[in-house]
N, C-alpha and C positions, 0 to 999 in steps of 0.2 A: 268934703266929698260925701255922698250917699251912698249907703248901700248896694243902689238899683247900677252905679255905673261899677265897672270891672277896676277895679285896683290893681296897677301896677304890679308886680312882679317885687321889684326893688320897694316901693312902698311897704309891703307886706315884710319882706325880709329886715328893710329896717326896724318894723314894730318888733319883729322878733328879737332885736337887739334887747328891749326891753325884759326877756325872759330868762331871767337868771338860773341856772344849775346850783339848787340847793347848797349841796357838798363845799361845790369848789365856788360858790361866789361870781363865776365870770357865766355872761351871757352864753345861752346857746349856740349861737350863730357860731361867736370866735372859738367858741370850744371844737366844733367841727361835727355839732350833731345834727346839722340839719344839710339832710346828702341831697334832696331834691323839692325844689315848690313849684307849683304851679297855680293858678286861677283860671278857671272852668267860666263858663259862659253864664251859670248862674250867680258869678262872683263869689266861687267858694273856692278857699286854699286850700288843697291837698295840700301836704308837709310829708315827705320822707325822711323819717329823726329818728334815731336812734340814742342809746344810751350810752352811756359807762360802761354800764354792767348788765344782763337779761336781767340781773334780780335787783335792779334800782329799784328799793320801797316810793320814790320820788315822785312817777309816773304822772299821777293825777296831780300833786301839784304843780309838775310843768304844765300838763295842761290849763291848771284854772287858770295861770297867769297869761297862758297863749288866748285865755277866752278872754281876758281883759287886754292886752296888749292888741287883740285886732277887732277890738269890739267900734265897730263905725266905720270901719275898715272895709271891712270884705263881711257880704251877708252871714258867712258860717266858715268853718273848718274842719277838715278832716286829718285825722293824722293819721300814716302808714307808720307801724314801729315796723322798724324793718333792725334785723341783728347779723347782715352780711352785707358786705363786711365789716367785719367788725371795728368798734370804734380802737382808736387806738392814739396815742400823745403825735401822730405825724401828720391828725388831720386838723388841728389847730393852728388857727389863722395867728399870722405875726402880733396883729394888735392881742386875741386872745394871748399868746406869750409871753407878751411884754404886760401883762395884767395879771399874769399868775407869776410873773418875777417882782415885781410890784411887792406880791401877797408873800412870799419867802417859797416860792416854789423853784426849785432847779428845772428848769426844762429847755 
């Protein structure tokens, strides 16, 4: 796929799989910090993500990996941090669950 054409929706969210949360090991997706995507007409994802925590030192490396995981993907990115509402263990998806029980996490 080239840049020039508009990339799926689900395309993008899969690369995002690829963008691990430091801390805890498990992708963004399943962790539940990505609340909204879209792709714009110029083929750029907006991402509404949020954190853990407002004072995740983490920040920028999520993003470098979001710049390599949708690099050919979608022309560019933007990301909204958005911190409401807030993140919280109820917005993790089942597979993220079963991957932090995996890791010795109770959840």
């Amino acid at each position: 796929m080239t840049t020039t054409e508009l990339a799926p929706v689900e395309d993008v969210t899969e690369a995002l799989r690829d963008v691990v949360d430091p801390e805890l090991g498990i992708n963004v997706v399943d962790l539940g910090l990505v609340y909204g995507l879209t792709v714009d007409d110029a083929n750029i994802a907006v991402i509404d993500m949020t954190l853990t925590s407002a004072a995740c030192p983490l920040q920028d490396v999520i993003e470098d990996q979001m710049r390599m995981a949708l690099d050919g993907l979608v022309a560019d990115f933007r990301v909204n941090w958005v911190w409401m509402p807030p993140w919280g263990p109820d917005k993790i998806t089942d597979d993220g669950r079963e991957q932090l029980r995996a890791l010795g996490f109770n959840v």
